[in-house]
C-alpha positions as CSV (number, residue, x, y, z in Angstrom):
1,X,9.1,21.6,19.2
2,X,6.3,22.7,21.6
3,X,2.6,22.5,19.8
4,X,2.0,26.5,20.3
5,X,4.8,27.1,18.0
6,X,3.9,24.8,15.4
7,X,2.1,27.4,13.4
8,X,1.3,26.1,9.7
9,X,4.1,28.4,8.4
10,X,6.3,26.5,10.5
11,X,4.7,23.2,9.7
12,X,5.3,23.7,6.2
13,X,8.8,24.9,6.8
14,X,9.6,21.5,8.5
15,X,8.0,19.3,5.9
16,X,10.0,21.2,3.2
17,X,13.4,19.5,5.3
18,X,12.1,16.3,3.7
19,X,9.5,16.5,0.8
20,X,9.7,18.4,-2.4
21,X,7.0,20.2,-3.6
22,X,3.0,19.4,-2.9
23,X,2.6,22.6,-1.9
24,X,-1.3,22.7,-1.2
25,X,-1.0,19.4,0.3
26,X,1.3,20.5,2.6
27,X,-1.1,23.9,3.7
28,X,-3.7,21.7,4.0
29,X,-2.5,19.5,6.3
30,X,-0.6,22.3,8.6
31,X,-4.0,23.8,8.8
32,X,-5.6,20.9,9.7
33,X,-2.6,20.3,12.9
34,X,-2.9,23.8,13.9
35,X,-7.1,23.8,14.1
36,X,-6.2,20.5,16.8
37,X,-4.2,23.4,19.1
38,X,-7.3,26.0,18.4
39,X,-9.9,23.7,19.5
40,X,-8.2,23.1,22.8
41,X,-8.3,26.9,23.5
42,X,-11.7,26.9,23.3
43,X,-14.1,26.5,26.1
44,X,-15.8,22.8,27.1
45,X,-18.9,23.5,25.3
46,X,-17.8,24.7,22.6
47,X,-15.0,22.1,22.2
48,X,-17.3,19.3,22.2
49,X,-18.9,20.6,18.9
50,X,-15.4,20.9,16.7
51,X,-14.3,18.2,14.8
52,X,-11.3,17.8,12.6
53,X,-11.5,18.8,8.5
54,X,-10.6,15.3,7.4
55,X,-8.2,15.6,4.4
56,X,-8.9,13.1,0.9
57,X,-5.2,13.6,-1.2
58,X,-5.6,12.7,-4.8
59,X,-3.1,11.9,-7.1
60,X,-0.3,8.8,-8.1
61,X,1.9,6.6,-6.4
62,X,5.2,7.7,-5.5
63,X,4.3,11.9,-5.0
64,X,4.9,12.1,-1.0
65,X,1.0,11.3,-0.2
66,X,2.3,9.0,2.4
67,X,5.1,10.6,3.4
68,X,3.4,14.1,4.3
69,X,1.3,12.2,6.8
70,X,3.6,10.4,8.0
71,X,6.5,13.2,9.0
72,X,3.2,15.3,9.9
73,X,2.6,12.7,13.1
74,X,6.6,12.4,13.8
75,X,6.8,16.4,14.1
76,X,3.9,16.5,16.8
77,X,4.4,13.5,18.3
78,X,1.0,12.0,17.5
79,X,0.2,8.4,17.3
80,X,0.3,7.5,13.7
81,X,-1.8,4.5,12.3
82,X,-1.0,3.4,7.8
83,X,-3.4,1.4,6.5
84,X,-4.5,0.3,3.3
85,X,-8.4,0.0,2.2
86,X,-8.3,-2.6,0.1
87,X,-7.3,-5.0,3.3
88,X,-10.8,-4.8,4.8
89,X,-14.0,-6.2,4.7
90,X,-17.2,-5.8,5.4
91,X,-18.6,-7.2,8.7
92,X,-19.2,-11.3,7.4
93,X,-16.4,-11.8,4.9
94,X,-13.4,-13.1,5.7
95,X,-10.6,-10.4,6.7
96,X,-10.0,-7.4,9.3
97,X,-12.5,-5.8,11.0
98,X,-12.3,-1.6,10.1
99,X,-12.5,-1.3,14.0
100,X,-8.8,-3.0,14.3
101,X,-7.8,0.7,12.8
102,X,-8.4,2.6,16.3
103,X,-7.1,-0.7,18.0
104,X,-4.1,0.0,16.5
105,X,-4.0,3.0,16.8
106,X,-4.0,2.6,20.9
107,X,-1.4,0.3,20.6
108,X,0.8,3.3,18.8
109,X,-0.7,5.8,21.4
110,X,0.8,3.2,24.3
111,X,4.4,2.7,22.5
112,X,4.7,6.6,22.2
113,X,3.6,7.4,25.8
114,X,5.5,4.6,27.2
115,X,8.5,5.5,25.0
116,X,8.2,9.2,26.8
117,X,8.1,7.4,30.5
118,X,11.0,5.6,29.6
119,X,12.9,8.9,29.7
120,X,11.4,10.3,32.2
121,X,12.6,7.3,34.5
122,X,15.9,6.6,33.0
123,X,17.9,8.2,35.7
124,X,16.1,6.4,38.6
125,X,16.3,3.3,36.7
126,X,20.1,3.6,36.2
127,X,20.5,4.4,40.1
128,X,18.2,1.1,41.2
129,X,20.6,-0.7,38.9
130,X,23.5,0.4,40.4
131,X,21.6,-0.7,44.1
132,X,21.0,-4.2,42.3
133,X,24.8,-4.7,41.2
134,X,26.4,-4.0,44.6
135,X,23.7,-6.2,46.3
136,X,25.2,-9.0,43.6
137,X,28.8,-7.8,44.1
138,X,29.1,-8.0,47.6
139,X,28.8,-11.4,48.8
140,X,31.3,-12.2,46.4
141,X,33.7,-9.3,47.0
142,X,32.7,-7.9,51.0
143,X,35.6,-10.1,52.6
144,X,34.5,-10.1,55.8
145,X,34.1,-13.1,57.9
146,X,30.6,-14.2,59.0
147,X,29.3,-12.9,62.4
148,X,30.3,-16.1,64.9
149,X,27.0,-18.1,65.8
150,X,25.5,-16.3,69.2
151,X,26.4,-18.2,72.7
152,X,23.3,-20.1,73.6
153,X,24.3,-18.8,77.8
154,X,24.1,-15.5,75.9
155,X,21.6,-15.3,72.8
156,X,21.8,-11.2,72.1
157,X,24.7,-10.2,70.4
158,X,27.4,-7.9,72.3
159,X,26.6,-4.3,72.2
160,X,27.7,-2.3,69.4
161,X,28.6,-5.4,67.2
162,X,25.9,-5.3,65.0
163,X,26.5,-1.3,64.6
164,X,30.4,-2.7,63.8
165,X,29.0,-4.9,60.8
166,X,26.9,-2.5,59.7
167,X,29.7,0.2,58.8
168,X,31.9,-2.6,57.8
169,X,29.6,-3.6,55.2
170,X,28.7,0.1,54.5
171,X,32.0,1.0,54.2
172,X,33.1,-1.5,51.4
173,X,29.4,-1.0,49.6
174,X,31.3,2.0,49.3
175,X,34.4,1.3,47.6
176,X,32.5,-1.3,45.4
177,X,30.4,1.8,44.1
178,X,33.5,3.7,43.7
179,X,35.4,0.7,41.1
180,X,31.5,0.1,39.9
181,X,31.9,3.6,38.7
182,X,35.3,3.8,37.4
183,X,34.5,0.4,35.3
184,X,37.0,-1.7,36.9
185,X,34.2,-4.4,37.6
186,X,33.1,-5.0,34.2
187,X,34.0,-8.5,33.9
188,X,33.3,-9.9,37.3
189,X,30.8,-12.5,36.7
190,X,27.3,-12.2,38.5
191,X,24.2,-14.2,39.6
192,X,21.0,-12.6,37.5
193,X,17.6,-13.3,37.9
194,X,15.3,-12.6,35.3
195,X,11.6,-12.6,34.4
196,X,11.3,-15.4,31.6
197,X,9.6,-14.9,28.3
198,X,5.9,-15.2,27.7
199,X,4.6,-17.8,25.7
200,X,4.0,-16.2,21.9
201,X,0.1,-15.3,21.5
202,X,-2.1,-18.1,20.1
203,X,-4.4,-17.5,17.7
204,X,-7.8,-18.8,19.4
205,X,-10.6,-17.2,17.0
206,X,-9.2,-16.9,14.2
207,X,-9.2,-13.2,11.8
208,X,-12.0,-11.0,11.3
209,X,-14.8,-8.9,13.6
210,X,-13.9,-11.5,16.4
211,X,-10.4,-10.2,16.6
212,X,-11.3,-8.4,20.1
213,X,-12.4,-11.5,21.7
214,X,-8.9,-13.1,20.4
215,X,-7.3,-10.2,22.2
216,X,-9.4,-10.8,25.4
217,X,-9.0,-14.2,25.6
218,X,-5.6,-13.9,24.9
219,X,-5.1,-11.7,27.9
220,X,-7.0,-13.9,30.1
221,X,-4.7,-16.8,29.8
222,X,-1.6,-14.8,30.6
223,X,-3.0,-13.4,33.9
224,X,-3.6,-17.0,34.9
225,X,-0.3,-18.4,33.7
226,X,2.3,-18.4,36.2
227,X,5.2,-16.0,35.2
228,X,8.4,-17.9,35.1
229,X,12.0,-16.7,35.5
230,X,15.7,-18.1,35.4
231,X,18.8,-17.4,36.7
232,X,22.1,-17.0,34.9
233,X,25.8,-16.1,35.4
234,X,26.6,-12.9,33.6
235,X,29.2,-10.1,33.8
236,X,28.4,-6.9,35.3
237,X,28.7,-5.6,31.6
238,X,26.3,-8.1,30.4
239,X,24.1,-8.1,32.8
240,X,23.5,-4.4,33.2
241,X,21.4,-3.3,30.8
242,X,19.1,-6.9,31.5
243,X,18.9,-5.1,35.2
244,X,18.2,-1.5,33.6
245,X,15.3,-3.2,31.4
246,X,14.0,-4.5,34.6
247,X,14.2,-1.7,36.8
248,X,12.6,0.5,34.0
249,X,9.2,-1.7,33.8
250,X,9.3,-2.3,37.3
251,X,8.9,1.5,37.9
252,X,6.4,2.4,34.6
253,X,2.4,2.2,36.1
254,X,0.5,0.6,33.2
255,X,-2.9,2.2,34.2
256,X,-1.4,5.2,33.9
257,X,0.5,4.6,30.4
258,X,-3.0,3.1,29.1
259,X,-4.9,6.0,30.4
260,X,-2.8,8.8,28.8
261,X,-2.6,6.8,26.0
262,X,-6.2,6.6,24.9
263,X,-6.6,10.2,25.8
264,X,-3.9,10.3,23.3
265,X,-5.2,8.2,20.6
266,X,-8.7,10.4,20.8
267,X,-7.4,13.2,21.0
268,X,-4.2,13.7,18.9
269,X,-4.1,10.4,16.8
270,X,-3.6,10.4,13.2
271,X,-5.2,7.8,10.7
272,X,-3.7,7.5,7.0
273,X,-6.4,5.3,5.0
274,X,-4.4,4.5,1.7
275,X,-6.0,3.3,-1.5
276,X,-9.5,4.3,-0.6
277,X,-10.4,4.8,-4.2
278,X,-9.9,0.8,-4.3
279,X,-13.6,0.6,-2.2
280,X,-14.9,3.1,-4.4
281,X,-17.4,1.5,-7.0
282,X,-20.6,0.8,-8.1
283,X,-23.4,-0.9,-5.5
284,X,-23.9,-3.2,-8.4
285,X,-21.0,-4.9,-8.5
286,X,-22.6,-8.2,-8.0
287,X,-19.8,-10.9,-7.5
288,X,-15.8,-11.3,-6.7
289,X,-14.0,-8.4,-4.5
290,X,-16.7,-6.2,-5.5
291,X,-19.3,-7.4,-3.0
292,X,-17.4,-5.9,0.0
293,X,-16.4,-2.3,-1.6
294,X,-20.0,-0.8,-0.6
295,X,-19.8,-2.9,3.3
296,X,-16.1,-1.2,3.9
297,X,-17.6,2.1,3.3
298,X,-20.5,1.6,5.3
299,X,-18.4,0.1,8.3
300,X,-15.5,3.0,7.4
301,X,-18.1,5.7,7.9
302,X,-19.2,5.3,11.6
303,X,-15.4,5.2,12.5
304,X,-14.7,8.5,10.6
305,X,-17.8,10.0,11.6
306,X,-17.1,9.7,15.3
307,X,-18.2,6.7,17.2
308,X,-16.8,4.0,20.8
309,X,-14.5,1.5,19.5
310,X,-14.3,-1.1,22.4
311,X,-10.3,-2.0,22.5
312,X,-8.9,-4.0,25.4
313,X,-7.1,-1.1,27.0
314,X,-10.4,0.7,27.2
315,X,-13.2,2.5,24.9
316,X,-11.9,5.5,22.4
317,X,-14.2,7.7,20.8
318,X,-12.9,8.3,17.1
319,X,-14.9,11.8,17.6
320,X,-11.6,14.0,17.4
321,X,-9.1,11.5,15.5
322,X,-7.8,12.9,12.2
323,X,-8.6,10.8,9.2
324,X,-6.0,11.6,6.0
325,X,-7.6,9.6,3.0
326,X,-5.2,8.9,-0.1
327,X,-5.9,7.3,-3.6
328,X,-5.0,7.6,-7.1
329,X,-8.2,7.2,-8.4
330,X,-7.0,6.4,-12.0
331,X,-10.3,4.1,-12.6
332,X,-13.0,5.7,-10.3
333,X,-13.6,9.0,-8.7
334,X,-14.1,10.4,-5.4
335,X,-18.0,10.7,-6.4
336,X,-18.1,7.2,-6.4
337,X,-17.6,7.2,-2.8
338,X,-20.8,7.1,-0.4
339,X,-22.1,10.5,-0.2
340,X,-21.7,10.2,3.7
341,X,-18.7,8.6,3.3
342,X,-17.2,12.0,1.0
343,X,-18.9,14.5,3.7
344,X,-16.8,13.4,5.9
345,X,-13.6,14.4,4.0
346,X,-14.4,17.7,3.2
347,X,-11.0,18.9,2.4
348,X,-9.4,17.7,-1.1
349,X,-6.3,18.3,-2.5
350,X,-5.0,17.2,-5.8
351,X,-1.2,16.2,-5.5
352,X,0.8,16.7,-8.7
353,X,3.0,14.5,-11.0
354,X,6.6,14.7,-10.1
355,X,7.9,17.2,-12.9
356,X,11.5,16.6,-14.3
357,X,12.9,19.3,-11.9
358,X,11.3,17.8,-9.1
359,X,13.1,14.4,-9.7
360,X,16.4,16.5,-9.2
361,X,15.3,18.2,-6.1
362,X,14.3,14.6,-4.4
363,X,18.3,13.6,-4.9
364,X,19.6,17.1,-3.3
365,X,17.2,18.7,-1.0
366,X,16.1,16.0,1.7
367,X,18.4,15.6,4.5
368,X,18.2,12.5,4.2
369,X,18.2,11.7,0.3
370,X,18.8,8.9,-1.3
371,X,22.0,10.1,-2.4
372,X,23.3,10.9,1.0
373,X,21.9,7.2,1.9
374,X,24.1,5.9,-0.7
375,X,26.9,7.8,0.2
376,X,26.9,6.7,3.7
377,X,26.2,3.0,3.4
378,X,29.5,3.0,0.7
379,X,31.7,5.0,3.3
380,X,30.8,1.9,5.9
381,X,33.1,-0.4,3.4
382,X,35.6,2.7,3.1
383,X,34.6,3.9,-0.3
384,X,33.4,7.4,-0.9
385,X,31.2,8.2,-3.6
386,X,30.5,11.9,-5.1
387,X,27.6,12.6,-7.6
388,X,28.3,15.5,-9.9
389,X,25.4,17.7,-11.1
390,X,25.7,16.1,-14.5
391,X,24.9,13.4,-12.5
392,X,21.6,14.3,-11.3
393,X,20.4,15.9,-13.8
394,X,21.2,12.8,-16.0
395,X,19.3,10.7,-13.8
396,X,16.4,13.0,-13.0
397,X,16.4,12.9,-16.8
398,X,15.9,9.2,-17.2
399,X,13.4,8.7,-14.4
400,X,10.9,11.7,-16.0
401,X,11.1,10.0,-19.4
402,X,10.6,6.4,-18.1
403,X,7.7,7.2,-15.7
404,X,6.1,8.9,-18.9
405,X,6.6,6.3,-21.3
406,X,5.9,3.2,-19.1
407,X,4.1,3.2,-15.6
408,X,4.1,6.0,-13.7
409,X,5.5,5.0,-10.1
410,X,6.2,8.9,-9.0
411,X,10.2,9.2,-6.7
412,X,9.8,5.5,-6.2
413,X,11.9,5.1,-9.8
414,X,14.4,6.4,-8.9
415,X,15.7,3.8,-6.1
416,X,15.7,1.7,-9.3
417,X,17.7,3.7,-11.0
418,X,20.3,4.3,-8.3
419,X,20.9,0.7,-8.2
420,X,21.5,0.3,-11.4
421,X,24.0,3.0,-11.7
422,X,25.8,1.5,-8.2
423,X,25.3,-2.4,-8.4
424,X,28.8,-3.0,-9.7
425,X,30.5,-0.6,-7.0
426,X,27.7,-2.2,-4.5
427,X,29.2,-5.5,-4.8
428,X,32.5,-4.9,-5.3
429,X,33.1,-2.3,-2.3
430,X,34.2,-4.5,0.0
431,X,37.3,-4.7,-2.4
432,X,37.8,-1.5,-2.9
433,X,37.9,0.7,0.6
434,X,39.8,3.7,0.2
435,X,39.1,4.5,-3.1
436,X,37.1,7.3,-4.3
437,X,34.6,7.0,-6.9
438,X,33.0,10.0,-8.5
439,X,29.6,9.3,-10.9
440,X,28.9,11.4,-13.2
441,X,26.4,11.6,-16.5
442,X,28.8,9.6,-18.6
443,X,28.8,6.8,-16.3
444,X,25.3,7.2,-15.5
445,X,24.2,7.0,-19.4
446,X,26.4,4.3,-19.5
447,X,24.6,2.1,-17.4
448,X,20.8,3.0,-18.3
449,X,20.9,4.9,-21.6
450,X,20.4,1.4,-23.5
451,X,17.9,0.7,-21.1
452,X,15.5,3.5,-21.3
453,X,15.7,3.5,-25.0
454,X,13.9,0.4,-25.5
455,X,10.4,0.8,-24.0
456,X,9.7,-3.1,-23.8
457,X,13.0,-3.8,-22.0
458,X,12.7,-0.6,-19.6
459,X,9.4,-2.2,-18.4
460,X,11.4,-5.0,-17.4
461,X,14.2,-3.8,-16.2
462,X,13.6,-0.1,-14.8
């Protein structure tokens, strides 16, 4: 869908397609995409001075924090970077540098623009392809007798006999591209030549704020390293899409991909920072995990407030990159975040518990619920399976009650519950193709009511 159409009304619309409810989550972030497309109305000088309204989400596991962001960068188009808080530490300790967040989120930007070459050169690439299999092909099928070896009383070759060739071996180029079209030379075997594999990275300096130099060095030795290839008898079947492959890197200009894609990155990337509340704590902590909670704030800050992150493709400024902050923060609050580190995620929104209904909802609405997931993956073994709204309701029911009474794990209960209800028809499907099962509350309470009765076993179990 082209950006100036993506108006937050339509933002929301799209993301109701696939999440149920989190309505103010939702605003928020469709505001958020649609100030991007403002700011690049503006003029230079006034563009320069707006930066994005970073967004903190609040609330429990399994409510669609994750996945908002997430289909939010797949409906632009936007390089899209999940991480988790907890991972890092601060400059010193042992584990990732915060800085590896924008380096990965090049290396999405490149994929996506790459990706979107791809396309574009598809065509060409099939028609060099084509080139390269008649150049293989015609050795083996031309025919035509070599040219005799010239006279040495008469070293040029008569006139017009090299013209003679030349349509000859024009003519049945020809007719090979004709059968090459029709598929009649599918299984005549070919010579290919192929770039070989590179040798898999080697970890030189080890994890942490000398990842960069890893990557650098890294680099260096494959420049250096001759490239090797091999050679191997194929079909024109097999061997065509190894050719395609080929063709299409051949005629993508990395400078170009890397360019655009750190334009990209700075200007339309996305970064999801899950369980942030897990740095959140008190500068006293002393000892343990503690010690590095305050350092990954500090070194988070810089990065959300807008700084140059050196990457190997080239320096991004984080100036204009969207930052979408998520924690549950059951045993802190967002005040126990740095005050800098709070200013710079000005907008909040409180996502709410999944309510019974919602449960039901998340089995119809999405198109691509987890019922319909079920249903398709039987129907590859031949079975078909229909839930009635007894059903749902039954097992919306059951998921409510056990995320109240035991921990609360948001839609994320309910893949447990669906394979409770199907692991007998899971296993035995392979069995039973062409038959037709329909689920409904009895069978449903049959499998889980027991269950969900006993707290201590539901803990276990569901």
């Amino acid at each position: 869908m082209p950006e100036p159409e993506l108006t937050p009304r339509r933002i929301v619309a799209e993301l109701d397609r696939d999440i149920v409810g989190q309505a103010d989550a939702k605003r928020a972030v469709a505001i958020a995409l649609r100030n991007r497309w403002r700011r690049r109305q503006l003029t230079d000088e006034l563009r320069a001075q707006v930066t994005p309204k970073n967004i903190l989400l609040i609330g429990p596991t399994g409510v669609g924090k994750t996945e908002i962001a997430r289909r939010l960068a797949i409906l632009v188009g936007a390089p899209f970077v999940k991480t988790e808080a907890s991972k890092y530490t601060e400059v010193g300790y042992y584990g990732r540098d915060v800085e590896s967040i924008i380096r990965d989120l090049v290396e999405a930007a490149i994929l996506l623009v790459r990706n979107t070459e791809r396309k574009r050169v598809q065509e060409q690439a099939e028609a060099r392809v084509e080139d390269r299999l008649l150049d293989l092909l015609l050795p083996a099928a031309g025919g035509a007798s070599p040219s005799p070896s010239p006279s040495p009383w008469d070293p040029t070759p008569p006139p017009g006999a090299v013209d003679e060739a030349a349509e000859r071996r024009a003519r049945s180029r020809e007719k090979l591209r004709a059968r090459l079209a029709a598929g009649e030379l599918e299984d005549r075997e070919v010579e290919v030549t192929i770039p070989g594999r590179s040798a898999p990275p080697v970890s030189i300096m080890g994890a942490g704020n000398l990842e960069q130099m890893e990557l650098d060095v890294q680099g260096m030795f494959e420049k250096f390293m001759p490239k090797s290839t091999q050679t191997r008898r194929t079909t024109v079947r097999e061997a065509r899409p190894i050719l395609h492959q080929h063709e299409v890197d051949a005629l993508l200009d990395p400078e170009k991909i890397n360019k655009a894609a750190l334009e990209l990155a700075q200007e339309s990337g996305i970064v999801f920072i899950d369980e942030i509340d897990k740095v959140a704590g008190d500068e006293g902590g002393g000892r343990g995990p503690d010690v590095s909670r305050q350092g990954v704030q500090r070194d988070l800050l810089p990065i959300v407030e807008g700084t140059t992150v050196t990457t190997k493709h080239g320096p991004v400024k984080t100036d204009h990159v969207l930052f979408i902050a998520a924690g549950a923060f059951h045993r802190s609050k967002p005040s126990d975040l740095m005050p800098e580190l709070q200013g710079r995620f000005p907008i909040r929104v409180e996502m709410h518990d999944l309510a019974r209904d919602d449960f039901a909802r998340i089995l119809r609405e999405p198109r691509a619920s987890l019922l319909r997931q079920y249903e398709a993956l039987l129907a590859t073994e031949g079975v078909t399976v229909e839930f009635t709204d007894d059903a749902i309701e039954a097992m919306a029911d059951l998921a409510f009650q056990v995320n109240r009474t035991t921990q609360n794990i948001g839609a994320r209960r309910l893949h447990t519950i669906l394979e409770r209800v199907l692991e007998d028809l899971s296993f035995e499907a392979p069995d039973r193709a062409g038959e037709r099962t329909v689920v409904d509350a009895q069978l449903v309470r049959a499998r889980l009511e027991d269950v969900a009765k006993d707290e201590d076993l539901s803990r276990y179990i569901l």
